[in-house]
C-alpha positions as CSV (number, residue, x, y, z in Angstrom):
1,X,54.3,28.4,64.4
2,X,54.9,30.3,60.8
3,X,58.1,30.8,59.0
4,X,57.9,34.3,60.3
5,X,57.7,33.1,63.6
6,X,60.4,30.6,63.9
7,X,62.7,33.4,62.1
8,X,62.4,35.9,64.6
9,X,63.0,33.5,67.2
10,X,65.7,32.2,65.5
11,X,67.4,35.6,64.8
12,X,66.8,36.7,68.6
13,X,68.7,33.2,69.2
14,X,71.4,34.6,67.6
15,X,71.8,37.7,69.1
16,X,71.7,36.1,72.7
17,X,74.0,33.7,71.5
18,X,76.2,36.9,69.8
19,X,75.9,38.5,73.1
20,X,77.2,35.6,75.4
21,X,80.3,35.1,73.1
22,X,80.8,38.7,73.6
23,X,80.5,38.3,77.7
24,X,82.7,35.3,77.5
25,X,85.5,36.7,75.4
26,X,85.2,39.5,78.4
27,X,85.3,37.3,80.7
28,X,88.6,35.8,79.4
29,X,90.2,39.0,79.0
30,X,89.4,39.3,82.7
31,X,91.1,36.3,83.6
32,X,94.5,37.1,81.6
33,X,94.7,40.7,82.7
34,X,94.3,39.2,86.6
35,X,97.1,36.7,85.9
36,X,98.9,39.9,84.6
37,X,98.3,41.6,88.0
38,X,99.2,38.2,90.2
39,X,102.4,38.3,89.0
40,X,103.1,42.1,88.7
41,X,102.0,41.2,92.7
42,X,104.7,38.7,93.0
43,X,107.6,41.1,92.2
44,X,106.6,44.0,93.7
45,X,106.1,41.7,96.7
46,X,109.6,40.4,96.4
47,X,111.1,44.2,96.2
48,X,108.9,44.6,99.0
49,X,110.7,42.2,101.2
50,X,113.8,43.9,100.1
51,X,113.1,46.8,101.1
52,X,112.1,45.6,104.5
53,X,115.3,43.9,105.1
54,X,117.6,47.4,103.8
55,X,115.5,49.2,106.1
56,X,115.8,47.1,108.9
57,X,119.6,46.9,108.4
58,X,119.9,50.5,108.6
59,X,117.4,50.6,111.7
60,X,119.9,47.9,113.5
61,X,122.6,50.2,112.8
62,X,122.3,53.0,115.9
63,X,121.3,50.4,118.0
64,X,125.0,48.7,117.6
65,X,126.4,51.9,118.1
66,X,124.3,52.2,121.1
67,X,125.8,48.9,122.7
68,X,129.2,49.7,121.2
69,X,129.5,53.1,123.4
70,X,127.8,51.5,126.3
71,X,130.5,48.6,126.1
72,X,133.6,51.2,125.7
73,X,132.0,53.4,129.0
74,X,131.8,50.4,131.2
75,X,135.3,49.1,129.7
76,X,136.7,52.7,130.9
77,X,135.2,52.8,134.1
78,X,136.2,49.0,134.9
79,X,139.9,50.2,133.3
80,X,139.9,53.6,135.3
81,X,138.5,51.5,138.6
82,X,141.6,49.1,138.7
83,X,144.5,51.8,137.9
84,X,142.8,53.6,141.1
85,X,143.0,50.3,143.0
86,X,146.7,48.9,142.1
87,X,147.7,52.6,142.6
């Protein structure tokens, strides 16, 4: 091998070597903008789960006023059934 030989070997060396620092630093920038997005994930999980419990409060609400006019129907008709019998 000649100077000229080893130089270009060496200089392509380099520029692979350039070129995976390049795909590394890349690489890292992946892994912080994932972190980013994990925990960007984590709260709009938690306002997620929020959510789910307003909505199912407000989704429990007609069913309690449901049962409540149920219970005040039979409560008149049991009322109105024993004023008829003690008449």
């Amino acid at each position: 091998m000649n100077e000229q030989e080893i130089y270009e070997r060496m200089t392509s060396a380099e520029q692979s070597l350039k070129s995976a620092h390049h795909r590394i630093d890349s690489i890292a920038d992946n892994g912080k903008c994932i972190t980013e997005l994990l925990v960007e994930m984590k709260y709009i999980r938690r306002d997620l789960n929020e959510f789910i419990e307003r909505v199912s409060a407000l989704e429990s609400k007609p069913a309690n006023r449901y049962d409540m006019i149920i219970s005040a129907v039979i409560t008149a008709i049991i009322a109105a059934a024993i004023s008829f019998l003690v008449k």
